[in-house]
C-alpha positions in Angstrom: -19.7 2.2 10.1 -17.6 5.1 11.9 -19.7 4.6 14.8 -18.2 1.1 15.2 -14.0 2.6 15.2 -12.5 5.0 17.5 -10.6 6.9 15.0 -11.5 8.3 11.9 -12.2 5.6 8.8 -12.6 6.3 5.0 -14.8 3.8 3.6 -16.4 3.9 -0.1 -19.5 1.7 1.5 -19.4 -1.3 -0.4 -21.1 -4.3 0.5 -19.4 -7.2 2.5 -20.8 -9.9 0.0 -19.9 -7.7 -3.2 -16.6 -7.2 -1.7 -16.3 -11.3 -1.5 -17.4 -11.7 -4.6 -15.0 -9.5 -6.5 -12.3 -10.9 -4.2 -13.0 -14.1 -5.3 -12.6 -13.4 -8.5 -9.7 -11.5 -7.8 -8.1 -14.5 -6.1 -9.1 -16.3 -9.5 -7.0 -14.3 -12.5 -3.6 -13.5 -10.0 -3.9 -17.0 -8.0 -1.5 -18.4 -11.0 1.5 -16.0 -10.3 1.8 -16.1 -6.4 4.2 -13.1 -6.1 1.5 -10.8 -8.6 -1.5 -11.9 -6.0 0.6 -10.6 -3.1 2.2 -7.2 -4.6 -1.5 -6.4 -5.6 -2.5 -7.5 -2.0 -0.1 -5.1 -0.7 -1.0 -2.5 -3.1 -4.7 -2.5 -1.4 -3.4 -2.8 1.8 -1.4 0.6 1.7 -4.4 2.6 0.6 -6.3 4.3 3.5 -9.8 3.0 2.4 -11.3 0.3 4.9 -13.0 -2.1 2.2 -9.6 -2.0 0.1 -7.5 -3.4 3.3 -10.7 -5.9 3.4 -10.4 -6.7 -0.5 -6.3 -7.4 -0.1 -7.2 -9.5 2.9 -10.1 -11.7 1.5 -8.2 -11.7 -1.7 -5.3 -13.7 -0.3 -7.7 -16.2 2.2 -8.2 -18.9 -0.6 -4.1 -19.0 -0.4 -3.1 -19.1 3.0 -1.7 -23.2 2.8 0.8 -22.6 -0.1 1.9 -19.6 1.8 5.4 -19.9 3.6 7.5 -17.9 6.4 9.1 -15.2 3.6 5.1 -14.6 3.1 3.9 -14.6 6.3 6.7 -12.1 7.7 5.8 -9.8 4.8 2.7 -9.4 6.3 3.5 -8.4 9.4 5.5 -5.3 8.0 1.6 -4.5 6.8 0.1 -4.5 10.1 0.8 -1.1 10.8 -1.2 0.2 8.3 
């Protein structure tokens, strides 16, 4: 995978389909409490592992239409992680 990025990445070389699967289910116990799927979304986000930025993003995909502006801009301060 580093061959693909410019700068160093730390990855712990899971799987894209494991990763989907377990951020399915993921998405499936938090999807109830909207602001516990996002803390934990921004929890992942913050670590400097590749797949756990990955996991935080495919974990909140099933969500995106009940999401509003107060989400969406919380987001963006993300971004420059």
């Amino acid at each position: 995978m580093q061959w693909f990025f410019k700068e160093q990445v730390r990855s712990h070389g899971w799987y894209t389909a494991a990763l989907r699967r377990y951020a399915k289910a993921l998405h499936a116990q938090l999807a109830a409490d909207q602001a516990l799927l996002i803390d934990v979304a921004g929890q992942l986000f913050a670590r400097p592992v590749l797949e756990e930025k990955a996991l935080a993003v495919t974990m909140l995909q099933p969500s995106l239409g009940h999401f509003g502006a107060g989400e969406f801009r919380r987001f963006e301060t993300w971004l420059g992680r």
